[in-house]
MIFIMAR-755530 format. One line per field, with one value per residue (C-alpha): residue in one letter; z, x, y. Coordinates in steps of 0.2 Angstrom, whole numbers, padded with zeros to 4 digits, m for minus. Layout:
N
resn	[a, ...]
z	[Z, ...]
x	[X, ...]
y	[Y, ...]
***
This chain:
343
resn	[x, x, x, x, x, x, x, x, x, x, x, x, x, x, x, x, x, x, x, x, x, x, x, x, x, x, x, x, x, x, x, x, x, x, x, x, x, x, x, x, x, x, x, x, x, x, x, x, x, x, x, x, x, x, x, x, x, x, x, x, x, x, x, x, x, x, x, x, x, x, x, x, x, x, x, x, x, x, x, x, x, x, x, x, x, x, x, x, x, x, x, x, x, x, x, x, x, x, x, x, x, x, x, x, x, x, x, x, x, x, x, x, x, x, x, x, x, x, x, x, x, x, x, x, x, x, x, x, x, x, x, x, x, x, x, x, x, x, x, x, x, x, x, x, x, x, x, x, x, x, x, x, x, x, x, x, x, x, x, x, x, x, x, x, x, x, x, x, x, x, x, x, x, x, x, x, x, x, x, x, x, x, x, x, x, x, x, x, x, x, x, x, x, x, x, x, x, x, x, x, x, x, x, x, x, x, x, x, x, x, x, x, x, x, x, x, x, x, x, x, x, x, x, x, x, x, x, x, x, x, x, x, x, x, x, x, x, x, x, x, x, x, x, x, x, x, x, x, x, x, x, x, x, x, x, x, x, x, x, x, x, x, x, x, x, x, x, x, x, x, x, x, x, x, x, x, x, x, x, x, x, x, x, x, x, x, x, x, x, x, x, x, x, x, x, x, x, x, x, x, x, x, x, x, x, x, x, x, x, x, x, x, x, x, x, x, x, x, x, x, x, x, x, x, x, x, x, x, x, x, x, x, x, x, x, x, x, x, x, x, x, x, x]
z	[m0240, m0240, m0242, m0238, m0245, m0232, m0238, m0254, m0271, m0287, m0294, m0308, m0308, m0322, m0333, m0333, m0319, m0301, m0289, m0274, m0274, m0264, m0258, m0248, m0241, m0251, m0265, m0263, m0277, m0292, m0308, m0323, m0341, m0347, m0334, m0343, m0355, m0363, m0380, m0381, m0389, m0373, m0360, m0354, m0345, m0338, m0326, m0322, m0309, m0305, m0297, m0288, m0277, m0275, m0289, m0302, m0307, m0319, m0326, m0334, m0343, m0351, m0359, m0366, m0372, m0384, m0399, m0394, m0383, m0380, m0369, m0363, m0350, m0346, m0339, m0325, m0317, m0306, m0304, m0319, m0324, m0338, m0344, m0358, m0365, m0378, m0382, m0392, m0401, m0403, m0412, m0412, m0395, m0388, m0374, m0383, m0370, m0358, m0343, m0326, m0318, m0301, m0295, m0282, m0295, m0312, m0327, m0342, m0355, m0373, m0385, m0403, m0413, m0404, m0386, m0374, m0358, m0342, m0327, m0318, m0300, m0291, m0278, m0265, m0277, m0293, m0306, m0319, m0333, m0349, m0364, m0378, m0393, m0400, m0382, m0386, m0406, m0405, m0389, m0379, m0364, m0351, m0333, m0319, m0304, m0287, m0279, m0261, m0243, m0251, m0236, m0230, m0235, m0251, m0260, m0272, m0280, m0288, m0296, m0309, m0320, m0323, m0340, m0343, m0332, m0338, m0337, m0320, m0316, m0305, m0300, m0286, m0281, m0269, m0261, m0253, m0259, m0256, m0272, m0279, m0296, m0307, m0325, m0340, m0353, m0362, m0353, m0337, m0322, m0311, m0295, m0283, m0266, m0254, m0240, m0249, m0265, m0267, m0281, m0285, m0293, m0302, m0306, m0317, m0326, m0332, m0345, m0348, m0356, m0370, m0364, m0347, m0337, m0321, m0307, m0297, m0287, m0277, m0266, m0255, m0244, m0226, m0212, m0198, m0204, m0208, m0224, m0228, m0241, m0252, m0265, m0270, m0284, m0293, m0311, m0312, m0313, m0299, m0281, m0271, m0263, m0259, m0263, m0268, m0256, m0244, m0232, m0229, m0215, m0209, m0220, m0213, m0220, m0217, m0228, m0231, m0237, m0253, m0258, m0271, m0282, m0285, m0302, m0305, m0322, m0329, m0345, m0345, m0346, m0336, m0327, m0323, m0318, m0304, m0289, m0283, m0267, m0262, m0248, m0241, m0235, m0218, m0217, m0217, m0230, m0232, m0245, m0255, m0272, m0280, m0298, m0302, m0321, m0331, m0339, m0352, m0366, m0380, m0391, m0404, m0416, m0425, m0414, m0399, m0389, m0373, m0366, m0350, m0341, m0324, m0314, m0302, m0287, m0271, m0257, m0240, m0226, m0215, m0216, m0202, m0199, m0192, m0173, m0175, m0177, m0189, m0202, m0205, m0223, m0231, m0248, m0248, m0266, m0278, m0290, m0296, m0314, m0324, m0339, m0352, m0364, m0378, m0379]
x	[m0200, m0191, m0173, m0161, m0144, m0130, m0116, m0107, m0103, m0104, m0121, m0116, m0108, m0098, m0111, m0120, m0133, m0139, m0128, m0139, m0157, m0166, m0167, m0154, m0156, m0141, m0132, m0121, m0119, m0108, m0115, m0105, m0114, m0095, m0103, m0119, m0118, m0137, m0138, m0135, m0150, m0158, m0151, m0160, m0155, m0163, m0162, m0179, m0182, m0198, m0197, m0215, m0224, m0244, m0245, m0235, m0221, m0209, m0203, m0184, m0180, m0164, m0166, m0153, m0164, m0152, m0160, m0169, m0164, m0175, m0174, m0191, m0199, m0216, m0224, m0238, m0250, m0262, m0271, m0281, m0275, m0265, m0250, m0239, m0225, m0212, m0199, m0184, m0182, m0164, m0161, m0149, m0139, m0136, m0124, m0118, m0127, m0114, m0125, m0117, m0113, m0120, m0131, m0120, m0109, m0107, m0113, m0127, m0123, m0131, m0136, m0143, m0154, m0168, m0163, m0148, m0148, m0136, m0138, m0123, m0121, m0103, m0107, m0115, m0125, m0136, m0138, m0152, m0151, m0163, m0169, m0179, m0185, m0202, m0208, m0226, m0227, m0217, m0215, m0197, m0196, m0179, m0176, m0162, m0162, m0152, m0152, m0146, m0146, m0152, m0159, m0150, m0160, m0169, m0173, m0164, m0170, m0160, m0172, m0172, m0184, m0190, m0192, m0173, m0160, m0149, m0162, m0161, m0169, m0158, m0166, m0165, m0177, m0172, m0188, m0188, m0174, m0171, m0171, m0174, m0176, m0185, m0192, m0200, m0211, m0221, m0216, m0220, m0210, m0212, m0202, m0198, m0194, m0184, m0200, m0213, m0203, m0195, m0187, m0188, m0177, m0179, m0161, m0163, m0150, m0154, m0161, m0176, m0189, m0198, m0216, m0218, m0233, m0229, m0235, m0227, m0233, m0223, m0226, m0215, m0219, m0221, m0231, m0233, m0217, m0205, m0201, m0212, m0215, m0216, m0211, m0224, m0223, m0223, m0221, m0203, m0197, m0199, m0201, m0201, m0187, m0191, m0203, m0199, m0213, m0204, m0208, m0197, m0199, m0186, m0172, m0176, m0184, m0199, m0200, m0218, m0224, m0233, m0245, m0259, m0265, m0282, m0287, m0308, m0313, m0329, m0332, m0313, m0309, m0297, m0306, m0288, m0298, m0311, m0303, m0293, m0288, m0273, m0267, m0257, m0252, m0245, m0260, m0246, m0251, m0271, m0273, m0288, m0282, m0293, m0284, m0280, m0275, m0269, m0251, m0255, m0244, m0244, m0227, m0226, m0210, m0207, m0208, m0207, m0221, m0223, m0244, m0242, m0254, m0247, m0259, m0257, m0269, m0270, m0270, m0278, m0276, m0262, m0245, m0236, m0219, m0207, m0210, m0228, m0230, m0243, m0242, m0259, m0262, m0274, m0276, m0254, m0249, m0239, m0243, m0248, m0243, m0250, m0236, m0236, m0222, m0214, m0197]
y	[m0881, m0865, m0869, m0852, m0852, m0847, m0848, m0840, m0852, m0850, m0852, m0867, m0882, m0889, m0896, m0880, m0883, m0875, m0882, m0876, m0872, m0859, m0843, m0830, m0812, m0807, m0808, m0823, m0833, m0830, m0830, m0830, m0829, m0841, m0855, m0856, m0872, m0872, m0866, m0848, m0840, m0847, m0835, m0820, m0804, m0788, m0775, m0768, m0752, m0746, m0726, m0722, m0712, m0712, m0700, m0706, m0720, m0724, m0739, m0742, m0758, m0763, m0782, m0796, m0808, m0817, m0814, m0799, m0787, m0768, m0753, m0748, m0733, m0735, m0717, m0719, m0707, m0714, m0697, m0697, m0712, m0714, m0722, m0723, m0737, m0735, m0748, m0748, m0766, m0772, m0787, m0803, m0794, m0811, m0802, m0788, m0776, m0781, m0781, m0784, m0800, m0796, m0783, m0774, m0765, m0761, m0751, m0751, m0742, m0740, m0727, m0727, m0713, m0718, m0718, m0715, m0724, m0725, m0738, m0733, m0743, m0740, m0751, m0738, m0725, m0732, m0716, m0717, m0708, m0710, m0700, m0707, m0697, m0698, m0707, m0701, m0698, m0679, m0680, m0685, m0692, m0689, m0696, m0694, m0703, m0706, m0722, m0723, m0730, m0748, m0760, m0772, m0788, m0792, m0809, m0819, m0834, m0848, m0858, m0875, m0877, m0897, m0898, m0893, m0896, m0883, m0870, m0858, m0843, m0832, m0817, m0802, m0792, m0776, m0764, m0748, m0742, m0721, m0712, m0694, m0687, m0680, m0686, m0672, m0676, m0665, m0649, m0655, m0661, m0678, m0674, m0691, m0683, m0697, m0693, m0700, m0711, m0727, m0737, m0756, m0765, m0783, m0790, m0805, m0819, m0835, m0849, m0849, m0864, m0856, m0855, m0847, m0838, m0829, m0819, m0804, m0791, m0779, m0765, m0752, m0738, m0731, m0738, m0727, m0719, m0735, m0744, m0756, m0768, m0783, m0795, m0810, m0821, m0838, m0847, m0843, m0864, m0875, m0867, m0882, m0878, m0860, m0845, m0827, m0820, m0809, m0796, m0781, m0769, m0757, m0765, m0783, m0798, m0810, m0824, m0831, m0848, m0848, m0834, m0834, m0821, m0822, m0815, m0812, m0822, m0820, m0833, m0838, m0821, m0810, m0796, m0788, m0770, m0780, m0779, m0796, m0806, m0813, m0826, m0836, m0855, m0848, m0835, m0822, m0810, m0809, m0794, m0785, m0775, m0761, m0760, m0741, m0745, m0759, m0758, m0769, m0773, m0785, m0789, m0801, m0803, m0819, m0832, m0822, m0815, m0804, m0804, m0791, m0786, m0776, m0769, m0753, m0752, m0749, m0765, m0767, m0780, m0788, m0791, m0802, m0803, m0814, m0809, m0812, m0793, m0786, m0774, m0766, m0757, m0747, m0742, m0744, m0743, m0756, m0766, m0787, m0793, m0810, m0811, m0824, m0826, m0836, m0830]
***
């Protein structure tokens, strides 16, 4: 079933629950943090954008997770390879970050010794800005990016989860968005030109159950000189109503059934670097992936713990939209996550 929401509401009813469940192409539920009527410490927030090109990519992360939030910048080059994540911890936040309501408009702002960072978004235009001392042990690290010309259609998920009914997960997920910029770290310069870059942006709000392991993959370039890409995913609650797999191509969207990612294990272990499959219940999406390197990272603070593994690489197959048209690729770029956290 793949339920799409039509009609604008607000994303909560009175006792604190989803009053509709699915998917939309835009933006049109109202999320209000005041709505939410689960314990407190339980609500998580983030704004994540991923900048790239087939050379480099860089990650921004600004995060209110209750009782700890963080600002973090991954720096990713896929030419030797070699990446490199810092990230700032900020305990007991619990909505102090002041993250905005809806993606279409507002600011992120928050500086400490450490790090100063600037999500600013006036509804046409989003501006990046980040610097973090120390990124790489001496070493800072400054960013500034230019968002624009966003497509029109991306895909929003509201989503229950089973075991709590005042647990939600509501989530946008924009591709191919026009961006330019540059980012330095240790004297050199990573220049995003808008022929050949594009930004990604993952807008999350919601209440989460403690224990959760999901999937995501995501990929946006050009094919045959038009925007093209991706969002694929599950583990994020109960999907029967809708997936988050979507297609994008010149700005429009092409919504797929399930899709699964097919992970090598050798002796109940994860080979995350062998190269892996993906497919789909509508034979829609059919994709070989040859990792390029494993953004791996592993947090562990109290009770709280983050086991990442996201993984660069390079996929090959078909693609086919709507219309019945299909969208060949070969060795197109993005990325394909396994995540498991306590938090």
């Amino acid at each position: 079933m793949q339920r799409e929401i039509t009609q604008p509401d607000r994303l909560l009813n009175e006792e604190g629950e989803l009053k509709t469940k699915g998917y939309s192409k835009k933006m049109i539920l109202e999320y209000d943090r005041q709505h939410i009527k689960a314990p407190f410490y339980k609500i998580k927030e983030w704004d994540y954008y991923l900048i790239s090109n087939e050379e480099f990519a860089i990650a921004l992360t600004v995060a209110d997770n209750s009782y700890l939030g963080l600002v973090s910048v991954s720096l990713l080059d896929f030419r030797y390879p070699w990446y490199k994540t810092t990230s700032v911890l900020i305990p007991f936040t619990f909505g102090r970050l002041k993250l905005p309501s809806t993606s279409q408009k507002g600011n992120i702002q928050y500086k400490n010794r450490k790090v100063q960072v600037e999500f600013l978004n006036n509804g046409v235009t989003r501006n990046l800005r980040m610097y973090m001392k120390n990124f790489n042990g001496h070493k800072d690290f400054e960013c500034d990016f230019l968002l624009y010309d966003e497509p029109e259609d991306s895909v929003v998920m509201a989503i229950p989860f089973e075991e709590d009914r005042k647990a939600f997960y509501y989530n946008q997920k924009i591709n191919c968005i026009k961006v330019q910029g540059i980012a330095r770290y240790d004297d050199k310069e990573y220049a995003f030109h808008p022929k050949s870059s594009f930004a990604t942006l993952d807008w999350g709000r919601g209440v989460w159950t403690y224990n959760n392991t999901w999937y995501w993959g995501s990929a946006s370039g050009l094919v045959d000189g038009k925007p093209f890409g991706f969002n694929i995913g599950y583990g994020f609650g109960d999907t029967s109503a809708a997936t988050e797999n979507m297609l994008f191509y010149e700005g429009k969207a092409h919504k797929l059934s399930d899709v699964s990612f097919e992970i090598p294990i050798i002796e109940e272990e994860y080979k995350y670097m062998e190269p892996w499959r993906f497919t789909s219940s509508d034979q829609r999406f059919e994709m070989s992936f040859t990792p390029i390197l494993d953004r791996e990272d592993f947090m562990s603070v109290g009770i709280i713990s983050s086991d990442q593994h996201q993984v660069f690489g390079l996929f090959s197959g078909r693609a086919i939209l709507d219309n019945g048209e299909i969208i060949h690729v070969e060795n197109f770029l993005g990325f394909a996550e396994r995540v498991s956290n306590k938090w």
